[in-house]
C-alpha positions in Angstrom: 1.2 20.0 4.8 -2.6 20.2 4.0 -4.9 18.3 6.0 -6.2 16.3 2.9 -2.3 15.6 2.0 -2.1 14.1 6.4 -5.6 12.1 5.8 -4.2 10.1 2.7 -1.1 9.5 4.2 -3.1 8.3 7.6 -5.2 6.2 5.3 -2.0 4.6 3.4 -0.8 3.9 7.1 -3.9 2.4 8.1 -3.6 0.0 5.3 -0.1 -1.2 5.6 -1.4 -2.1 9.1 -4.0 -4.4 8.1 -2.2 -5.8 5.4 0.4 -7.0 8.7 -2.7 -7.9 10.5 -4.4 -9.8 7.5 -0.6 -11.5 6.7 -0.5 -11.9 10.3 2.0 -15.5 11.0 0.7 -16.6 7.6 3.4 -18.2 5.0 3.3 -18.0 1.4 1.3 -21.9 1.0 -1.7 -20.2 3.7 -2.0 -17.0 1.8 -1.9 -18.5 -1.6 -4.8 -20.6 -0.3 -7.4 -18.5 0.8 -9.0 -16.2 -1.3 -10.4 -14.0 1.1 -7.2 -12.9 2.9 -5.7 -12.3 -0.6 -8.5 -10.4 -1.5 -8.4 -8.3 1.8 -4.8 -7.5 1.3 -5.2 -6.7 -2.6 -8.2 -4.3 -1.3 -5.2 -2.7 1.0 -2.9 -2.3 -1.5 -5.6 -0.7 -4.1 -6.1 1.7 -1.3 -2.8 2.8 -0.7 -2.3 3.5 -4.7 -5.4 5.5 -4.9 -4.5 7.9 -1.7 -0.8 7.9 -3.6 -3.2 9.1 -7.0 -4.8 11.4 -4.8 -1.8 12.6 -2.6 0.5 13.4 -6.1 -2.9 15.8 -7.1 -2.8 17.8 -4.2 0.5 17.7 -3.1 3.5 16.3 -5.2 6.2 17.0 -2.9 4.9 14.8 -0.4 4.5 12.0 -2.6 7.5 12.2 -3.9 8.8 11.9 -0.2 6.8 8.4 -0.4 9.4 7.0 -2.4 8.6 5.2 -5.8 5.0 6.2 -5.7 4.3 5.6 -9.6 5.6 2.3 -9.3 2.9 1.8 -6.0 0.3 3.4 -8.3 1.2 1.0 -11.0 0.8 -2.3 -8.6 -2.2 -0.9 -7.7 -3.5 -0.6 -11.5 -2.5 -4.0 -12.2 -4.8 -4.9 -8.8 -7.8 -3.0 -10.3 -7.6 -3.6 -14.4 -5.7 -6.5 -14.5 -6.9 -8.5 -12.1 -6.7 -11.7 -13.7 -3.1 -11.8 -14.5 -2.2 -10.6 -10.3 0.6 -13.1 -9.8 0.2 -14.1 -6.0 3.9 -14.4 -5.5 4.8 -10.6 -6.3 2.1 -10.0 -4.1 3.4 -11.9 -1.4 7.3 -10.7 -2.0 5.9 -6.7 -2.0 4.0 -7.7 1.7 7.7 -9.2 2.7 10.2 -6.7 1.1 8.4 -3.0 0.2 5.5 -3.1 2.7 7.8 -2.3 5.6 9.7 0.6 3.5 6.6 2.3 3.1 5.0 1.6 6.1 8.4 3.0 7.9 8.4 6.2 4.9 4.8 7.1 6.0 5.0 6.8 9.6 8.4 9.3 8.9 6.5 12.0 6.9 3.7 12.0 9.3 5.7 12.5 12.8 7.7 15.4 10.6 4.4 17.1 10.4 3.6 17.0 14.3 
C-alpha cells in the first residue's frame, strides 16, 4: 500500500475518533440540540468521504476493502450539497450503527499494512 493510500485511511481513522469524542455520553435529544457538535461531527463525516474520494483514485482495492465506500461518499455529498435537507436522525443512527464498522474496517486495513 502507498503512503498516500495509509495517510487517508489514518485521516478517516482520526475522524471516526472525534466523531466518538464529539458524541461522547451525548443522547439523540443533546445532539439534536446543539448546533455546533452536529456541525463538528458532519465536518468528520465530510472528511472521511473525501479521503474515501481520494483513496478509490489512487488505490481502489483498498477502498473497496473499506466496505460500502460509495454509499460513505454519498452521505458525505448529501453533507456537502444538500445540506439543508441533512436529516439529524440518520445522522445520529450512522454514529450508532456504521461508525463502529468502519472505524473497526480501517483500524483492520491499517495493522495489515504494519
Amino acid at each position: 500500500m502507498r503512503l498516500e493510500a495509509k495517510k487517508l485511511l489514518e485521516d478517516i481513522r482520526h475522524a471516526t475518533s472525534e466523531i466518538r469524542l464529539f458524541v461522547g455520553d451525548s443522547d439523540f435529544a443533546q445532539y439534536s440540540a446543539d448546533s455546533l457538535l452536529r456541525s463538528a461531527v458532519e465536518r468528520q463525516f465530510e472528511i472521511i468521504g473525501e479521503a474515501l474520494i481520494r483513496l478509490a483514485r489512487t488505490e481502489a482495492e483498498t477502498a473497496s476493502a473499506v466496505g460500502d465506500y460509495r454509499r460513505i461518499v454519498a452521505f458525505r455529498n448529501i453533507l456537502v450539497h444538500a445540506y439543508d435537507a441533512v436529516d439529524h436522525r440518520i445522522v445520529w443512527g450512522i454514529i450508532g450503527q456504521d461508525l463502529p464498522l468502519l472505524a473497526s474496517r480501517v483500524e483492520s486495513i491499517l495493522s495489515e499494512t504494519r
